[in-house]
Structures are given as structure tokens and as C-alpha cells.
C-alpha positions in Angstrom: 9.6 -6.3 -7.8 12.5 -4.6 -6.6 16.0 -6.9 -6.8 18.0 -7.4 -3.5 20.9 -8.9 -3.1 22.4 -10.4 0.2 26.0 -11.5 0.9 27.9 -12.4 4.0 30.2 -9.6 5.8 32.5 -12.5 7.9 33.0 -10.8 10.8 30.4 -7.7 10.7 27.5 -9.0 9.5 25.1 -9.3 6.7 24.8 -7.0 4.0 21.1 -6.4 1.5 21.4 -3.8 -1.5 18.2 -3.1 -2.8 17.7 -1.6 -6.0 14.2 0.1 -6.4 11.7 0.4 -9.6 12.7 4.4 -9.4 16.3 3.4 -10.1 17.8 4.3 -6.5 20.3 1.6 -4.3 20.0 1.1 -1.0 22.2 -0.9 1.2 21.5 -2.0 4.7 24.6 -3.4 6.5 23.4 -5.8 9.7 25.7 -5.9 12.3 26.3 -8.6 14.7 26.0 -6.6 17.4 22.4 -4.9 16.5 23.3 -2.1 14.3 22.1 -1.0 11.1 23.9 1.0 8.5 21.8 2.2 5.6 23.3 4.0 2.6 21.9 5.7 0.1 23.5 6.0 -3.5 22.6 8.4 -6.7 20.5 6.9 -9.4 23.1 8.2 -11.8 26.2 7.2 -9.7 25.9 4.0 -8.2 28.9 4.4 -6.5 29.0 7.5 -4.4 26.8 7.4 -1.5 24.4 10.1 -0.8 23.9 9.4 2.7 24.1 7.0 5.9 22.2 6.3 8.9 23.2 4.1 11.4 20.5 2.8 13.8 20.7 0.6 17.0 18.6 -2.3 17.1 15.9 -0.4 19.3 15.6 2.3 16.5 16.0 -0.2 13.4 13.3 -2.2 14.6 10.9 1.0 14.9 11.7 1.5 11.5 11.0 -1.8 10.3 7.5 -1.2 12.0 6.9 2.1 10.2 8.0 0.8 7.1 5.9 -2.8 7.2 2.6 -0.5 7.8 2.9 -2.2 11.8 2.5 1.7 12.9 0.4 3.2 10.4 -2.0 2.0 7.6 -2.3 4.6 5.3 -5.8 4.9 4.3 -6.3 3.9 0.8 -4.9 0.2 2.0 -8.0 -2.1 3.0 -5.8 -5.4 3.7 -2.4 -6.0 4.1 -0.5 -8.9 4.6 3.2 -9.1 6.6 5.0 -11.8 5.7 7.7 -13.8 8.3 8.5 -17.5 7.0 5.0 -19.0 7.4 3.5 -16.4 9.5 1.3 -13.8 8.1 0.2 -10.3 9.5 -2.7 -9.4 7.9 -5.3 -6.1 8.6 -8.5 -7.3 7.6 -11.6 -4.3 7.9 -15.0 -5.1 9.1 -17.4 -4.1 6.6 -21.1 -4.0 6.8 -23.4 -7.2 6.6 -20.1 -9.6 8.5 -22.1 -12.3 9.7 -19.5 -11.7 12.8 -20.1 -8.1 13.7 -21.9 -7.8 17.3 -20.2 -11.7 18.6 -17.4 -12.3 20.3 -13.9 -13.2 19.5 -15.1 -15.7 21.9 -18.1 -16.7 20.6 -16.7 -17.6 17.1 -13.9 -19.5 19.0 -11.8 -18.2 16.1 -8.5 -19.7 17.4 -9.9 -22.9 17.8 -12.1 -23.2 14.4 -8.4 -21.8 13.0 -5.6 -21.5 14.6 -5.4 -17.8 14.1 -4.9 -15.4 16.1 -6.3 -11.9 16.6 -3.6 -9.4 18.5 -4.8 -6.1 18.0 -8.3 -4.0 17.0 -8.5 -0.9 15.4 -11.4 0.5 16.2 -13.3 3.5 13.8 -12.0 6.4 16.5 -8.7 5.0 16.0 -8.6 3.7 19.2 -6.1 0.3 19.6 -7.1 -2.4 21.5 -3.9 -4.9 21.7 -4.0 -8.8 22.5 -8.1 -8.8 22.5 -9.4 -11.2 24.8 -12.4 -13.6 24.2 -15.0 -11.1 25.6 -14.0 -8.4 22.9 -16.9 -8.0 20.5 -16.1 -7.4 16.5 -17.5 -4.2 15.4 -18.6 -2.7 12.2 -15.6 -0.4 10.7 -13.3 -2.0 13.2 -9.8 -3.4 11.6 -8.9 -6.8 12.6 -4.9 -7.5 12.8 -5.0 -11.1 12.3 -1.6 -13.4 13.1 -1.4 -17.0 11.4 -0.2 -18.7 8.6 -1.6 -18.2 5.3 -4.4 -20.8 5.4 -5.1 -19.9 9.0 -5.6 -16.4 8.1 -7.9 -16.9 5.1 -9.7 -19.3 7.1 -10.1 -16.3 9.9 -11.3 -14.7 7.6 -13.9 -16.8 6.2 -15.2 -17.5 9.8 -15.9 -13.3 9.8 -17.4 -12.9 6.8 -19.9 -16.1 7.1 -20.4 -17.3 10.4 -18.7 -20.5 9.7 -16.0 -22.1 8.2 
């Protein structure tokens, strides 16, 4: 796991230097009023900065998405889980024989049986549906983004694979 460090900037912000397996340094310098500073050092010279970017909080949190797989999911990943305190963001891919493919978000009364939620389909074509309703029916090859905390999400998950909980 990669090491970050964070420290107070009194007055600017908050600063996070990441050093990576491959040996680079990153910093990313929060600003209190939205902005985001990243620098980029040498592996060999930890000191002299290859490059910065400075991003407004609009841009950043683009970023953020592209970079947390929010945007795209790269192929080879099946599930992925997005972490915020105790809420997870998980992609969860209908495969064949789901004792929930063909019923409805509805019909399982997933949020109910527990307390997740699902905000967005992928469907095989690529085609997004965001913040399903109850009427929207779970489809073979789809890709569920699931919302909850941890034990909400497995349970989600369980409820899709089996029927029931």
C-alpha cells in the first residue's frame, strides 16, 4: 500500500504526499477555497518538482471521479468498491443464473430487505441508467452500482444472487 502522509497548511489548507510502490511523490495541496495543487517529484530527486497542476474544485472533483473508476471501469475489473467513512460504492455485474435477473428493483424491495441503494445501471450496450426506479428490471450482463455500507452492500448482494437474504 502506498504511504501518505497528511499535515495541516494553517491558513491554506491541507496538504497529502503520496509516495507510490514505483518510487514517485505526489503532493496534493487542498486549499480552503477549493483549489488543488498537485506536484509531481523525480524518483531520484525527491526534492525538485517535475511538474504542477492546479485544479479548481469543479475540475479536481472530475478527477477524483476518473481516478476512483466513478467514470470508467476498465474492463478487466468485475467489482469495485469506493470507500467514504462507512459508505461503500460498489459495481457489482450480473452474471448468468442471478436468481434476480428478469424482477424488479421493485420487486426484491432491495432497499427495504437492506438498506442499500442502487443509483446507477450499466447496461451491456453501455448505456447508463442513473437513480433506477422501482420499475427498472435487473438484467443479465448489466452492472449494478450499488450505495451502502459494507454490510448493506454484501447484503444487496446476496439478495441478487439468491432471491433472498
Amino acid at each position: 500500500m502506498p504511504l501518505i502522509r497528511e499535515s495541516d497548511l494553517p491558513g491554506i489548507g491541507r496538504k497529502f504526499q503520496i509516495n507510490t510502490r514505483s518510487g514517485d511523490k505526489l503532493v496534493i495541496v487542498v486549499h480552503d477555497d477549493g483549489r488543488r495543487e498537485m506536484h509531481h517529484f523525480f524518483n531520484d530527486d525527491p526534492e525538485e518538482s517535475i511538474s504542477m497542476v492546479t485544479l479548481d474544485d469543479s475540475e479536481a472533483r472530475r478527477v477524483g471521479a476518473i481516478l476512483g473508476g466513478m467514470v470508467y471501469m476498465p474492463k478487466a475489473m468485475e467489482s469495485v468498491d469506493v470507500a467514504f467513512d462507512d459508505m461503500v460504492i460498489e459495481w457489482y455485474k450480473i452474471e448468468p443464473g442471478l436468481k434476480a435477473i428478469g424482477k424488479t428493483i421493485g420487486e426484491l424491495h432491495i432497499r427495504k430487505k437492506t438498506g442499500a441503494a442502487i443509483i446507477a445501471i450499466v447496461k451491456r450496450n453501455q448505456a447508463k441508467i442513473i437513480n433506477p426506479g422501482p420499475e427498472q428490471e435487473i438484467k443479465e450482463g448489466a452492472t449494478l452500482v450499488v450505495l451502502g455500507e459494507r454490510e448493506q452492500v454484501k447484503a444487496c448482494k446476496k439478495l441478487i444472487q439468491n432471491g433472498s437474504i
